[in-house]
Structures are given as structure tokens and as C-alpha cells.
N, CA, C and O atoms as CSV, one atom per row, in Angstrom:
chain,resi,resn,atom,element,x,y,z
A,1,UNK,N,N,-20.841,-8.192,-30.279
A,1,UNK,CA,C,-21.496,-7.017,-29.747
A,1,UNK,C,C,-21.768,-5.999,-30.842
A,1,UNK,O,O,-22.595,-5.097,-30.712
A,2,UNK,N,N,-20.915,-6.222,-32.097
A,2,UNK,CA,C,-20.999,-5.017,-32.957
A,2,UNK,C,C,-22.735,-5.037,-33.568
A,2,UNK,O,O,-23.692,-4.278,-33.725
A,3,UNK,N,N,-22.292,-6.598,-33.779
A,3,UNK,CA,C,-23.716,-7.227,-34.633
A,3,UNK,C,C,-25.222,-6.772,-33.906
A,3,UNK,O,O,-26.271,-6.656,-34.539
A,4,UNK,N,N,-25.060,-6.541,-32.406
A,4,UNK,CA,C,-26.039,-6.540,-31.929
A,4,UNK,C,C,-26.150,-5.209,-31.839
A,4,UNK,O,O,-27.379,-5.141,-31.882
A,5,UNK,N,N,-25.912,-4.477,-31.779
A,5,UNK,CA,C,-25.231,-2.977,-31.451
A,5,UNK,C,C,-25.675,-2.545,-32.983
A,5,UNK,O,O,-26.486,-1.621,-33.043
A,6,UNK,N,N,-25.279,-3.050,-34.070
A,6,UNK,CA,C,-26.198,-2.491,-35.649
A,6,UNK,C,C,-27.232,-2.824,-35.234
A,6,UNK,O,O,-27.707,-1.947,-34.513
A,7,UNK,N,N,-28.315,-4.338,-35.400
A,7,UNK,CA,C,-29.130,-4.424,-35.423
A,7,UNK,C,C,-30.517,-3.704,-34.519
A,7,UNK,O,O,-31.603,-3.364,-34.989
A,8,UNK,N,N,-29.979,-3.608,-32.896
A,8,UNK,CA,C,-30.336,-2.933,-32.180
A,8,UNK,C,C,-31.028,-1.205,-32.746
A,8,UNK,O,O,-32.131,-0.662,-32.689
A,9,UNK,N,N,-29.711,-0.840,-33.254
A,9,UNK,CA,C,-29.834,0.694,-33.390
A,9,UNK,C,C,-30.934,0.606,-34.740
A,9,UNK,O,O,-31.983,1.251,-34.725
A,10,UNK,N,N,-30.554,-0.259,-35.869
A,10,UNK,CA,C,-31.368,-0.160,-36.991
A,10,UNK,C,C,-32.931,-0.703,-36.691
A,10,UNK,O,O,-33.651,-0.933,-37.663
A,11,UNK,N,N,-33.506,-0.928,-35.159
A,11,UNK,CA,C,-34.560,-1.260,-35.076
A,11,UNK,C,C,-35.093,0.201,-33.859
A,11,UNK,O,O,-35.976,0.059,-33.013
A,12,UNK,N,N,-34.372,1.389,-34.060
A,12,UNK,CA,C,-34.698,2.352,-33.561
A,12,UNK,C,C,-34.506,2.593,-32.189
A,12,UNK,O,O,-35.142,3.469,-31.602
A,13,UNK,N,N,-33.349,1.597,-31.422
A,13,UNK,CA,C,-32.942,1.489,-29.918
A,13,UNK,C,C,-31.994,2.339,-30.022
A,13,UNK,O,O,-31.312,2.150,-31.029
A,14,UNK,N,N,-31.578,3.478,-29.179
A,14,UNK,CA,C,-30.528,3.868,-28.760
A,14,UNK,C,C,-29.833,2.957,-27.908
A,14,UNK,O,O,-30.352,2.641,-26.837
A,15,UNK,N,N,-28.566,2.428,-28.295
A,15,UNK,CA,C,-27.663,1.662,-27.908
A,15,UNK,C,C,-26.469,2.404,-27.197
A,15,UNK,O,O,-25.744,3.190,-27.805
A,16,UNK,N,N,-26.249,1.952,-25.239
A,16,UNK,CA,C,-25.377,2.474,-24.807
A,16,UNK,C,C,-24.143,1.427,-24.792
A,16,UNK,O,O,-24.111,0.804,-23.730
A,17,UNK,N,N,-23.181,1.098,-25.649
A,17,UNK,CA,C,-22.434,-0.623,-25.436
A,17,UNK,C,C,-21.602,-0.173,-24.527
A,17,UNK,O,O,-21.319,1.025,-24.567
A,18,UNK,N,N,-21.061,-0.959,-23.574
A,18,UNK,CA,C,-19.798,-0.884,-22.531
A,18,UNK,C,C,-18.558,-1.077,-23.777
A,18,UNK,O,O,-18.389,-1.731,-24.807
A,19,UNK,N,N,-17.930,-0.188,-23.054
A,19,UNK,CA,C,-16.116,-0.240,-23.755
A,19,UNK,C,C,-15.658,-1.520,-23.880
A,19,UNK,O,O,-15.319,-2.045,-22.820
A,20,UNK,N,N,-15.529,-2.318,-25.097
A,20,UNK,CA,C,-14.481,-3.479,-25.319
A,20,UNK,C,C,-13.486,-4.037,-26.076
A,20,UNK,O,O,-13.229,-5.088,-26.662
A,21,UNK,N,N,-12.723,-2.281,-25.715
A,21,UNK,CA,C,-11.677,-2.858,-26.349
A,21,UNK,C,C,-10.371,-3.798,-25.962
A,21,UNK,O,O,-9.673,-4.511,-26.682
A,22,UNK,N,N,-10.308,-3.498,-24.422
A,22,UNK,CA,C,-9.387,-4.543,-23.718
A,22,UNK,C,C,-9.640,-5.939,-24.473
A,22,UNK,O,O,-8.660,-6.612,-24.792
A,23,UNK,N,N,-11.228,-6.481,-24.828
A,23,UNK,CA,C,-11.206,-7.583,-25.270
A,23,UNK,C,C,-10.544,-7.935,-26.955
A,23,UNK,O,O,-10.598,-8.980,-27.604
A,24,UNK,N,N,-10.132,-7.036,-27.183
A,24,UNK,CA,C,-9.445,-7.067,-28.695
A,24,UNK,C,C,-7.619,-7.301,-28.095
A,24,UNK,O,O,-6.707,-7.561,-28.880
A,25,UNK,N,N,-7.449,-7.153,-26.756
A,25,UNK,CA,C,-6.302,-7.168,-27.056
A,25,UNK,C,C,-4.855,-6.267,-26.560
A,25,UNK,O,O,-3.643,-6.477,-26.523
A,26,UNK,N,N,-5.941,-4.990,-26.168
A,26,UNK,CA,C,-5.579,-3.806,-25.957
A,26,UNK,C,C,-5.006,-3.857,-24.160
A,26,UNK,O,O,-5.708,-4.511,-23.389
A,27,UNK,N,N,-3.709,-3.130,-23.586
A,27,UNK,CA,C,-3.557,-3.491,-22.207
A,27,UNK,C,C,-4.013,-2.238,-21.800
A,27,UNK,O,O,-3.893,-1.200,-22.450
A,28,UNK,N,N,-4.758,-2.413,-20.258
A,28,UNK,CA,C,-5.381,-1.802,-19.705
A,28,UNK,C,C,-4.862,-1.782,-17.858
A,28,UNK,O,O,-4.539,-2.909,-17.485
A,29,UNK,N,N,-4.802,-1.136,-17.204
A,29,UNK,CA,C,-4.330,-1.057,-16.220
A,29,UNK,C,C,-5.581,-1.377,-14.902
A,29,UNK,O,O,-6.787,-1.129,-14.929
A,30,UNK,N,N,-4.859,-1.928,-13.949
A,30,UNK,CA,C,-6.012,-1.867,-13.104
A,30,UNK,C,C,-6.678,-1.189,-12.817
A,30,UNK,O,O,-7.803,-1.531,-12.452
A,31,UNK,N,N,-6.150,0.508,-12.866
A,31,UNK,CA,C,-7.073,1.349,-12.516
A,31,UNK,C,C,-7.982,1.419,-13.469
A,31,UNK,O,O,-9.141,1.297,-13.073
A,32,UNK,N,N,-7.795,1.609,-14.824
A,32,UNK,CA,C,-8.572,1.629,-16.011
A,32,UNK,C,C,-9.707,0.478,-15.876
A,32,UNK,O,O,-10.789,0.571,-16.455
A,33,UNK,N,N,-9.430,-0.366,-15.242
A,33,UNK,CA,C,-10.461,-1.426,-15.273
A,33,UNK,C,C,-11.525,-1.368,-14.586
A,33,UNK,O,O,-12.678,-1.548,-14.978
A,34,UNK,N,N,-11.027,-1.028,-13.193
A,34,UNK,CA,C,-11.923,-0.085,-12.274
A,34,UNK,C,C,-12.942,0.810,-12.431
A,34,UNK,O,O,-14.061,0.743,-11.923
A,35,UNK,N,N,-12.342,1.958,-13.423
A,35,UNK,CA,C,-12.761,3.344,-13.910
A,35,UNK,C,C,-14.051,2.694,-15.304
A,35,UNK,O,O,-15.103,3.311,-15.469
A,36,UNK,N,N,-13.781,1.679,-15.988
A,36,UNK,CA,C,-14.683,0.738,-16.952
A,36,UNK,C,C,-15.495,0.359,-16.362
A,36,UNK,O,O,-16.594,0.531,-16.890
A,37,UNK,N,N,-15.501,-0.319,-15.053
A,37,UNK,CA,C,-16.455,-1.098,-14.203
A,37,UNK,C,C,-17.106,-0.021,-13.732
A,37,UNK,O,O,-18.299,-0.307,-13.832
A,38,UNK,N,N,-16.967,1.362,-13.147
A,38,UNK,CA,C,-17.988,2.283,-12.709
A,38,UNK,C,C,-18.299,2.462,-14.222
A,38,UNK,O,O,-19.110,1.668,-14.700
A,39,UNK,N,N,-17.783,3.359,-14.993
A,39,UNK,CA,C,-18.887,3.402,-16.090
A,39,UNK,C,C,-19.813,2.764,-16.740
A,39,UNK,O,O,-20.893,3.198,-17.140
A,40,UNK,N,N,-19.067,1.024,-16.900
A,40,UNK,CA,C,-20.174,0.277,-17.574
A,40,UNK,C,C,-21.766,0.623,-16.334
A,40,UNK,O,O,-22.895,0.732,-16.812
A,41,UNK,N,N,-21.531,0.727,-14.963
A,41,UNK,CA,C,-22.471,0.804,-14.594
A,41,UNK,C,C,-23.398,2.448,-14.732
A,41,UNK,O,O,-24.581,2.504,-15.069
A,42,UNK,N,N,-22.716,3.421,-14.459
A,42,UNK,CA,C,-23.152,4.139,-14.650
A,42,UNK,C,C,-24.521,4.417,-16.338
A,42,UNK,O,O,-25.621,4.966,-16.405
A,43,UNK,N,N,-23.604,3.671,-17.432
A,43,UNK,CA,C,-24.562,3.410,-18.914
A,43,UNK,C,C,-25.392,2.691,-18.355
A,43,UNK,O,O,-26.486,3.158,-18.671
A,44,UNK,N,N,-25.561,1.660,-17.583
A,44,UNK,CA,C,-26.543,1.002,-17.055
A,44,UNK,C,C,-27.979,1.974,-16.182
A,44,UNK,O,O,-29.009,1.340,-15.952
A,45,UNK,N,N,-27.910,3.289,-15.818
A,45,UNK,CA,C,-28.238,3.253,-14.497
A,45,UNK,C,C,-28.903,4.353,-15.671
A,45,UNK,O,O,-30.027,4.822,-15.486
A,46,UNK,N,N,-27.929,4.779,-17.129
A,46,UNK,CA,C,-29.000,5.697,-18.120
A,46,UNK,C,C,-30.199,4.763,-18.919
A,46,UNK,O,O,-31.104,5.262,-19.588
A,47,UNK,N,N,-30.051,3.680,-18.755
A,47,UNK,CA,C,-30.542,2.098,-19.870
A,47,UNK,C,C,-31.883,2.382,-19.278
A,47,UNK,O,O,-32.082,2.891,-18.175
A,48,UNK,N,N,-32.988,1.903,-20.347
A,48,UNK,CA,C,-34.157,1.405,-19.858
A,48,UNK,C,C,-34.349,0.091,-19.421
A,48,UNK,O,O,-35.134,-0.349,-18.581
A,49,UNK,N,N,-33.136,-0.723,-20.429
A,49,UNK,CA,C,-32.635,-2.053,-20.426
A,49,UNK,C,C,-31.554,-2.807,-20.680
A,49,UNK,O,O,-30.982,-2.460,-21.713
A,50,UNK,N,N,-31.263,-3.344,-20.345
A,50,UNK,CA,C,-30.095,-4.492,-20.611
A,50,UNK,C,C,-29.553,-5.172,-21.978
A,50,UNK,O,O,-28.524,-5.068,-21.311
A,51,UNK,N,N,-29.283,-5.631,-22.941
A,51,UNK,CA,C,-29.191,-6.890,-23.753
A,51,UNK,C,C,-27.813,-6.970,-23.509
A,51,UNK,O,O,-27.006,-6.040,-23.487
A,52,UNK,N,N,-27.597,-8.287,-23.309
A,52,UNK,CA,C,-26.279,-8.996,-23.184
A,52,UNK,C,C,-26.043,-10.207,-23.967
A,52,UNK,O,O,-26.693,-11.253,-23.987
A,53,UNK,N,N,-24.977,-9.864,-24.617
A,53,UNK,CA,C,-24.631,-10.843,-25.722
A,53,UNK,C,C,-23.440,-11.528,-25.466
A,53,UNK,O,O,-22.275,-11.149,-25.355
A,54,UNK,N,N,-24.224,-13.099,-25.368
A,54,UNK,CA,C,-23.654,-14.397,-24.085
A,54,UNK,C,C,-23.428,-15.121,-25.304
A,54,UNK,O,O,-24.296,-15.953,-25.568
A,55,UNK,N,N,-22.638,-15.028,-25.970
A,55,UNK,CA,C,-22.237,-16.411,-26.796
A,55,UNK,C,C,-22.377,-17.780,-26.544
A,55,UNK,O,O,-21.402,-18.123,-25.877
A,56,UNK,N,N,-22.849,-18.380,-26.679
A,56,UNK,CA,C,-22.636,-20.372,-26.404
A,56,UNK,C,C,-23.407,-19.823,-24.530
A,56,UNK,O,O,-22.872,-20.414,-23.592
A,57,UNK,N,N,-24.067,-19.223,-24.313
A,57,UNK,CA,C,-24.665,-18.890,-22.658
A,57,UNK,C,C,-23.333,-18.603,-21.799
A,57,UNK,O,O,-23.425,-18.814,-20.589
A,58,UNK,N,N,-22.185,-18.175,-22.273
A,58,UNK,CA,C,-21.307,-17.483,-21.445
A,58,UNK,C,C,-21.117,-16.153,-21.051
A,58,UNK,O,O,-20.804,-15.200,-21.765
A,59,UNK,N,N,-21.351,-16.180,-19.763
A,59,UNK,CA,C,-21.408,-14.930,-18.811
A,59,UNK,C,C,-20.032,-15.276,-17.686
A,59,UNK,O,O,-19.747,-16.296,-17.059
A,60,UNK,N,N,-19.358,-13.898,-17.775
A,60,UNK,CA,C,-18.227,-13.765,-17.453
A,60,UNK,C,C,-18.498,-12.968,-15.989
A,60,UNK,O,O,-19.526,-12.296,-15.909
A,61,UNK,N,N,-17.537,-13.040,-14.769
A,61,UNK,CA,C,-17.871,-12.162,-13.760
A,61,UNK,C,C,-18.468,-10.681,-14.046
A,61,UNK,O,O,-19.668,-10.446,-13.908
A,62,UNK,N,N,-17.623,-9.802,-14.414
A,62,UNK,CA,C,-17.624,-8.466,-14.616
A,62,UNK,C,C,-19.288,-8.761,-15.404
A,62,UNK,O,O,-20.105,-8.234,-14.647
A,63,UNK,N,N,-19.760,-9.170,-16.181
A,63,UNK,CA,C,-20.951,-9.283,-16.505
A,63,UNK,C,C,-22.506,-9.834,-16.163
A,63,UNK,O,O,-23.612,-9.493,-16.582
A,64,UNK,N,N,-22.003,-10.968,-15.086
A,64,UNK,CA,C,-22.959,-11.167,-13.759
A,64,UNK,C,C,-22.500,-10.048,-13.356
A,64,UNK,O,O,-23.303,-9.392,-14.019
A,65,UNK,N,N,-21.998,-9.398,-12.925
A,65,UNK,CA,C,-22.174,-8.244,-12.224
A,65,UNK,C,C,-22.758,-7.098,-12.956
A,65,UNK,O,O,-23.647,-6.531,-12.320
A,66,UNK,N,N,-22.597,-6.793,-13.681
A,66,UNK,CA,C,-23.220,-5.436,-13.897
A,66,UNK,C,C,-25.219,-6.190,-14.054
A,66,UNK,O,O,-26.202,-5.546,-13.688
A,67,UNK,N,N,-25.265,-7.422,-14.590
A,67,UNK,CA,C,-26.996,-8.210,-14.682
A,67,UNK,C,C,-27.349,-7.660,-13.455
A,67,UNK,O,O,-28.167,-6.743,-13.534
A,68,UNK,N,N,-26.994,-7.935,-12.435
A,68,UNK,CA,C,-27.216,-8.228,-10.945
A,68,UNK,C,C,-27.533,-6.130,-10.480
A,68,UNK,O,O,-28.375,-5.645,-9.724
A,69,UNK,N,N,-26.775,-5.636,-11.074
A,69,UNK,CA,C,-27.006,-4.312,-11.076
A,69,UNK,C,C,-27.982,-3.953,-11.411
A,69,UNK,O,O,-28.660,-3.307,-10.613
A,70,UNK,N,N,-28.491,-4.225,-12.784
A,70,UNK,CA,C,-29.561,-3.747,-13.248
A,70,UNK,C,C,-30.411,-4.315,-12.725
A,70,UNK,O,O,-31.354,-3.529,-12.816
A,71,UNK,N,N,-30.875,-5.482,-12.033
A,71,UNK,CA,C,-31.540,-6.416,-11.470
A,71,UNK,C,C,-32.120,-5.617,-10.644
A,71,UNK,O,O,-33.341,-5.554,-10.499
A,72,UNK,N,N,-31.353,-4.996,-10.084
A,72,UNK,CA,C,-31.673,-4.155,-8.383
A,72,UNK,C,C,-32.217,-2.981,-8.910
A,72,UNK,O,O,-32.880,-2.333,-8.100
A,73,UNK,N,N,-32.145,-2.627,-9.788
A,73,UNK,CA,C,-32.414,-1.353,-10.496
A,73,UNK,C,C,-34.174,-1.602,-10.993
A,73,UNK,O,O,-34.983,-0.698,-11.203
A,74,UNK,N,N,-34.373,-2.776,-11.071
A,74,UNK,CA,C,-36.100,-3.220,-11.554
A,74,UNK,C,C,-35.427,-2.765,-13.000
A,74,UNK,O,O,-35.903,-1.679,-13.331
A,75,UNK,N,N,-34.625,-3.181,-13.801
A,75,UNK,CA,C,-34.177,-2.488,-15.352
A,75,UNK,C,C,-34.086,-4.451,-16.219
A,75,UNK,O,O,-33.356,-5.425,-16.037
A,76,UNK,N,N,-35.323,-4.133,-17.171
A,76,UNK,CA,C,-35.471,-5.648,-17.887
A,76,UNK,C,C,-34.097,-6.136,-18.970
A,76,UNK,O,O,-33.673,-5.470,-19.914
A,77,UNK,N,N,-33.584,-7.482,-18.505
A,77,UNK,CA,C,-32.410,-7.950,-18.956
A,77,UNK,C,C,-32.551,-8.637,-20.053
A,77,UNK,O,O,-33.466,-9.443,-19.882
A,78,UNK,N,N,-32.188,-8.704,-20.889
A,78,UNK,CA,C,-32.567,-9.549,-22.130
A,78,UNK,C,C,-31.467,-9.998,-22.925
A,78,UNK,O,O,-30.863,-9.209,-23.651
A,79,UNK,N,N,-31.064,-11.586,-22.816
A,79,UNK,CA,C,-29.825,-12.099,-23.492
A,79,UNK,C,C,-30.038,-12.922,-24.859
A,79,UNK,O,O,-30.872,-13.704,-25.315
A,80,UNK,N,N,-29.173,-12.493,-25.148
A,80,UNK,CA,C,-29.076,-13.093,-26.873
A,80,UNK,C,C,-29.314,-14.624,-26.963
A,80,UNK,O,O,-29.768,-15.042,-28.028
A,81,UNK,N,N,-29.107,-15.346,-26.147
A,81,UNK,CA,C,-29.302,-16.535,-25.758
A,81,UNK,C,C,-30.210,-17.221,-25.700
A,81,UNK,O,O,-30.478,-18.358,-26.089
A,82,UNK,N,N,-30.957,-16.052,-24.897
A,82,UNK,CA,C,-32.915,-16.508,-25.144
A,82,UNK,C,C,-33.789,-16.214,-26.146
A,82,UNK,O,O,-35.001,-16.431,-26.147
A,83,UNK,N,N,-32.863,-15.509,-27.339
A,83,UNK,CA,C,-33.762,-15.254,-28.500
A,83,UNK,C,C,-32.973,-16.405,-29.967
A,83,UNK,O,O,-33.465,-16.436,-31.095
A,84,UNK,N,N,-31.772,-17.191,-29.565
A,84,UNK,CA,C,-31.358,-17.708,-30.494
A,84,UNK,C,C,-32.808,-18.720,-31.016
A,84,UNK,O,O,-32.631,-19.310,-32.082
A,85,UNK,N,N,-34.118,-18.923,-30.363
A,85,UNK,CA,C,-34.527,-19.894,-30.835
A,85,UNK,C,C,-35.717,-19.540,-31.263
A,85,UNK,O,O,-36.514,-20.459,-31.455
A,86,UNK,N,N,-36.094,-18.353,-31.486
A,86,UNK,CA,C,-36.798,-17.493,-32.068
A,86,UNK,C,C,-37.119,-17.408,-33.612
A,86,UNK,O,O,-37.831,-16.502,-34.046
């Protein structure tokens, strides 16, 4: 995400990334997880758009979910996945 998150910004995108640091490692409480899941959506609902960076095409719940958000939102999704062949 970092990688995409430089490149992004150095091509003049304001980049909103969802919080990940739980994925480093870090413990987080259920409520905290909760309180992550409204915000990641809320950055969503400021987005013009989406990019989601799906390693090997893996999409995790919490991340179909927030797609499916923006989906409803008419907000264009765009995964790293579909540009590896670019």
C-alpha cells in the first residue's frame, strides 16, 4: 500500500489510505476495529475513487466490503490487479 500510496501521490492524486497498522502486527480491540471500519468508509464517501491493492487478486472481507460501498456510491474502483499487465 505504501508503494501505491507514493506512486499515486507522485502522479498528483490526493491519496486517502485506510489505517493499516493492525496489519503490521499491532493489537487492536474490537471496538477499534469497528471505529476503522466506519472510518475506512467514511475516506471512502470523501474519494472520487477507489484503488485497492489485491496482491496475487486477494480481497479480504473487510475489503469486499468497503468495494461494495463504493459500488453503491456510483465511486470508480480500480485494482492493482488489473493494471499488473499493463
Amino acid at each position: 500500500m505504501a508503494e501505491a500510496n507514493r506512486k499515486l501521490t507522485l502522479a498528483d492524486c490526493i491519496v486517502v489510505a485506510p489505517a493499516v497498522f493492525q496489519h503490521r502486527g499491532d493489537a487492536i480491540t474490537v471496538k477499534q476495529k469497528q471505529t476503522l471500519d466506519e472510518l475506512h468508509l467514511k475516506k471512502i464517501d470523501m474519494a472520487d475513487a477507489i484503488f485497492v491493492v489485491d496482491p496475487g487478486e486477494y480481497i479480504g472481507a473487510s475489503t469486499r466490503r468497503e468495494i461494495g460501498y463504493a459500488q453503491s456510491l456510483a465511486k470508480p474502483v480500480f485494482r492493482l490487479s488489473a493494471l499488473a499487465g499493463l
